[in-house]
C-alpha positions in Angstrom: -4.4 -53.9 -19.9 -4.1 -57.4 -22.1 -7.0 -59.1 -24.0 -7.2 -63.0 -24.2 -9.8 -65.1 -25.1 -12.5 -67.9 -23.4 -14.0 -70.3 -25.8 -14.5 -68.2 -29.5 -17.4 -66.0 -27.8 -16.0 -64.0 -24.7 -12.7 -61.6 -24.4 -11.5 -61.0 -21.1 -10.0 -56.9 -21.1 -7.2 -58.1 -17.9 -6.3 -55.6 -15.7 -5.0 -55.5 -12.2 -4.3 -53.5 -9.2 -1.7 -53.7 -6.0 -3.7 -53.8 -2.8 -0.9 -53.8 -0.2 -1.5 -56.4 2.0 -3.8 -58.4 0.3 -2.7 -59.2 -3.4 -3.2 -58.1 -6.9 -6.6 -57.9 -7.3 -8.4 -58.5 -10.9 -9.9 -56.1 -12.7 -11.3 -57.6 -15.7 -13.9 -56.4 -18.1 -15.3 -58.4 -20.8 -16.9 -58.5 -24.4 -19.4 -61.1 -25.2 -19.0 -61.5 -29.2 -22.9 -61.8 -29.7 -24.7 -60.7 -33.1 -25.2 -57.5 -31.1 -21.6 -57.6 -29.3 -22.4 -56.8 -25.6 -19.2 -55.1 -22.9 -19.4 -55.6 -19.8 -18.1 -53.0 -17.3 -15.3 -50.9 -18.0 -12.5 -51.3 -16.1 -10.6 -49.0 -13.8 -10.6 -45.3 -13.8 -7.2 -44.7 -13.2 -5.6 -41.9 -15.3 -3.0 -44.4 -17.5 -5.6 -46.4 -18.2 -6.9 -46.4 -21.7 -9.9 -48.8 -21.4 -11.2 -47.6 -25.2 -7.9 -48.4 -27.0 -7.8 -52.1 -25.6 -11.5 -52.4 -26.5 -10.2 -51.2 -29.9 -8.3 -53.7 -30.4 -10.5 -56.2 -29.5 -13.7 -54.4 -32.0 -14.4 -51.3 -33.3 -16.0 -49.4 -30.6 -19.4 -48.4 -33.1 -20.3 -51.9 -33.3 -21.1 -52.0 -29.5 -24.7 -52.5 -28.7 -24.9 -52.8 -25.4 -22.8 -52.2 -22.1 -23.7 -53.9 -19.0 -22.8 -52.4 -16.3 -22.7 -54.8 -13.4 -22.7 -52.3 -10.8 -22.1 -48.3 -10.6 -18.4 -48.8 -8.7 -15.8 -46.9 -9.7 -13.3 -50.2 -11.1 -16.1 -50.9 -13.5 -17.0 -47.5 -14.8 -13.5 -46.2 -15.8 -14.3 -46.1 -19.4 -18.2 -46.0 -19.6 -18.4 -42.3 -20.9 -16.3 -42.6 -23.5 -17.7 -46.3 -24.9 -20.7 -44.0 -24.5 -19.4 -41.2 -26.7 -17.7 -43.8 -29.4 -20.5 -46.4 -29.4 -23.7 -43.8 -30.5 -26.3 -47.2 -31.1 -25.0 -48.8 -27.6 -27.7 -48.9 -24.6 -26.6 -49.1 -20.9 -28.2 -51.8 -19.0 -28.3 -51.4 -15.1 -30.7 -51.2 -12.6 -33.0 -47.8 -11.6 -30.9 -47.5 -8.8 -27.8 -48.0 -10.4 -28.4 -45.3 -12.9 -29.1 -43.3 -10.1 -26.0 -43.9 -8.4 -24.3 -43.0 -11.4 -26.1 -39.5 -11.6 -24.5 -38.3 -8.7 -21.3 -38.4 -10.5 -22.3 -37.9 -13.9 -25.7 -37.5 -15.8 -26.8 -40.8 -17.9 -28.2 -40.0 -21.3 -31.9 -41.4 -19.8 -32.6 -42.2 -23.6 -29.6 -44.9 -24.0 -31.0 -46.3 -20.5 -32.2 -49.5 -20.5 -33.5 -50.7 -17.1 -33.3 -54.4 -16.3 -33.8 -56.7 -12.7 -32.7 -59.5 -11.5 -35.3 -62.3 -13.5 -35.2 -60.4 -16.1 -33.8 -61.2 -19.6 -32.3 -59.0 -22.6 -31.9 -60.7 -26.3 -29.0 -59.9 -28.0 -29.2 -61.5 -31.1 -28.2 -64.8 -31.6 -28.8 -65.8 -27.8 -30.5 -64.5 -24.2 -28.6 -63.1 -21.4 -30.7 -64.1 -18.2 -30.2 -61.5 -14.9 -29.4 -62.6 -11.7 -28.4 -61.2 -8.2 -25.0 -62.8 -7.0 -24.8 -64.5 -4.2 -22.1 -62.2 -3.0 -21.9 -58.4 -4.1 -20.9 -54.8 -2.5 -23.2 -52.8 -4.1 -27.0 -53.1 -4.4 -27.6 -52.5 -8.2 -25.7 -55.5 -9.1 -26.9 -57.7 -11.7 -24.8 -60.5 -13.1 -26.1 -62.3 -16.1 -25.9 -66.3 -17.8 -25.6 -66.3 -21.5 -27.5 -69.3 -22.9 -25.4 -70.2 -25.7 -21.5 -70.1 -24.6 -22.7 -71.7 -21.0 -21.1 -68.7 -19.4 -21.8 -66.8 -15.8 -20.6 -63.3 -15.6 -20.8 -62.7 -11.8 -19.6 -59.2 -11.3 -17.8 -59.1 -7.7 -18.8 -62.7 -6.4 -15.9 -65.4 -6.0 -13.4 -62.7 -6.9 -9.6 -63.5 -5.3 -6.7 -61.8 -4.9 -3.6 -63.6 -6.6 -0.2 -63.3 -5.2 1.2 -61.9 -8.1 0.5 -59.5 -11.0 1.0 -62.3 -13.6 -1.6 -64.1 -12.3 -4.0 -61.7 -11.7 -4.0 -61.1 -15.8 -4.0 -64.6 -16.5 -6.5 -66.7 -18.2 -6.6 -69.3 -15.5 -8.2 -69.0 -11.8 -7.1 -72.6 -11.3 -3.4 -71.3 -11.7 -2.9 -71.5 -8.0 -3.8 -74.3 -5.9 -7.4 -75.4 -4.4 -6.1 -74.0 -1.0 -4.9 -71.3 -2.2 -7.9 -70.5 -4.7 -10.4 -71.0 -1.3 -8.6 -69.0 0.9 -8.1 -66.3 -1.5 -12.2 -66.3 -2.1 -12.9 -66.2 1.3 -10.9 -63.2 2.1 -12.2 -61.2 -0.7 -16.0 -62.6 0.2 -14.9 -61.3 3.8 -13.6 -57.6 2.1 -16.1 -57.0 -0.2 -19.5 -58.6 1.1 -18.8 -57.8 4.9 -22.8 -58.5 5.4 -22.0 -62.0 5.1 -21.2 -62.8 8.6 -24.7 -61.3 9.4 -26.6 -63.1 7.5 -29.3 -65.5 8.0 -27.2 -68.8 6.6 -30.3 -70.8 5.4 -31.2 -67.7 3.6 -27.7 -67.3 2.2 -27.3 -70.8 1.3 -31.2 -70.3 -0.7 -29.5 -67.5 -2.8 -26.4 -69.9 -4.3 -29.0 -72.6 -5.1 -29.5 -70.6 -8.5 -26.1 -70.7 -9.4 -25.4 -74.1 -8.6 -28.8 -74.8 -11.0 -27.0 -72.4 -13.5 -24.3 -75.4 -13.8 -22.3 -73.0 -16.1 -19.1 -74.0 -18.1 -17.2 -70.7 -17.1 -17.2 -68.1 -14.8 -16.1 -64.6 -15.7 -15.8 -62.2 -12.1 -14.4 -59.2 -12.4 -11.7 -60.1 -9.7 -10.6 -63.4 -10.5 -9.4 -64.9 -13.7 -11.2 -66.9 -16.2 -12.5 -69.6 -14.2 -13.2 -73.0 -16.2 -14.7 -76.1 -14.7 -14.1 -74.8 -11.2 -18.0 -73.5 -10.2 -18.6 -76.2 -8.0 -15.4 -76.0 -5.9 -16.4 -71.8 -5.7 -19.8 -72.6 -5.2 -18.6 -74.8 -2.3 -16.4 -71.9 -0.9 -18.8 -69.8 -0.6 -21.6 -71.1 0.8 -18.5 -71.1 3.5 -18.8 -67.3 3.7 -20.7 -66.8 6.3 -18.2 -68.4 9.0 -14.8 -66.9 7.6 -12.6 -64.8 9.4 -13.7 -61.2 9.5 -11.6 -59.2 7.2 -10.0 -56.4 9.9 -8.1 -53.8 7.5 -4.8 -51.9 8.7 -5.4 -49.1 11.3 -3.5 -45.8 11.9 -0.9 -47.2 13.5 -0.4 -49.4 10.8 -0.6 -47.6 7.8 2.3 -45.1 9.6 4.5 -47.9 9.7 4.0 -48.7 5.7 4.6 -45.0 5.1 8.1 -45.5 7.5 9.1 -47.8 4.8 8.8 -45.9 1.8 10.8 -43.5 3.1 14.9 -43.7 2.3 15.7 -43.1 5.8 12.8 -45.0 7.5 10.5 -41.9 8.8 7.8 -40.8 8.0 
């Protein structure tokens, strides 16, 4: 993992992973450095991850007040029980039913719980985090958030993109790659991760980006896509596109044998 920061108020925790035959896919958690210093997600749960000793450099762990957890999906929970155990005054913000996903893996602490909806806003200190459903998301306890004060949209899953190389995918800059490539990229993932989308009533669809386009943020901070700086109305544009993108089709049997063929020093499986 690498830390870097956007603007003096937001670190980006950078991770990626190899998704063979799409990219390197993002996998960024965040701290937003508020008078009560907020984390959001908690990156991958892979066993050589160490999530809390890249927060740890970042802050001490203690100081944590709150961890928002976007959604209950495994790439954004890797390190949530142990922020838990090192940050005793931090409370959890999700949604009722994304504490109950997480119950079937793993009891909460019901206490350090604190239940917040789309609408809905949390102070923090020094400035007001405002809920909001993304336009696109894979999960249905997902609550993104706007902070008032550093103009920034945290939008879990929504206009993530798979970048053609690790480097990238850690960078600080979405716009790293080209405006084709950016699109292109944002479709696909909109097409993997939000598959509803090509079912959707489009004037409905098209109601639920309004907000965001409102929002008019400075930044936006998605899990799978790299700090993204005056680029919200290009995305915004993309994906109100969604809807009549490609169908993502993934690798079948046959397929996946002849990756395995390849790894293999003579060629068989």
């Amino acid at each position: 993992m690498s830390t870097h920061k956007v603007g003096s108020d937001v670190t980006v925790l950078g991770d990626c992973i190899e998704v063979p035959g799409i990219g390197f896919l993002p996998v960024n958690a965040f701290v937003l450095h508020a008078v009560q210093p907020v984390v959001v997600d908690t990156g991958l749960g892979l066993p050589d991850r160490d999530f809390l000793n890249t927060l740890g450099s970042v802050l001490d762990p203690a100081d944590v007040r709150w961890i928002w957890l976007t959604h209950p999906d495994r790439d954004h929970t890797g390190g949530l029980f142990d922020l838990l155990a090192a940050a005793p005054r931090a409370r959890l913000v999700t949604t009722f039913i994304g504490a109950g996903i997480m119950s079937t893996e793993r009891p909460l602490p019901l206490d350090r719980v604190y239940l917040l909806n789309p609408g809905q806003t949390l102070d923090v200190g020094d400035r007001t985090l405002r809920g909001f459903r993304p336009p696109l998301y894979d999960n249905p306890a997902t609550v993104g958030f706007y902070d008032d004060r550093s103009r920034a949209c945290f939008s879990s899953d929504c206009f993530g993109a798979p970048m053609p190389s690790a480097e990238l995918a850690v960078g600080d800059d979405a716009g790293a790659v080209t405006d084709d490539e950016l699109r292109d990229a944002q479709l696909l993932w909109a097409s993997v991760d939000s598959p509803w989308v090509h079912s959707v009533d489009t004037d409905k669809f098209l109601a639920s980006v309004q907000p965001l386009q409102a929002m008019d943020a400075d930044v936006i901070l998605c899990t799978h896509l790299p700090p993204a700086t005056g680029l919200g109305p290009q995305m915004l544009a993309t994906i109100t596109t969604a809807p009549d993108a490609d169908p993502f089709v993934g690798p079948d049997q046959q397929a996946l044998e002849q990756m395995l063929a390849g790894f293999e020093p003579g060629g068989h499986v």
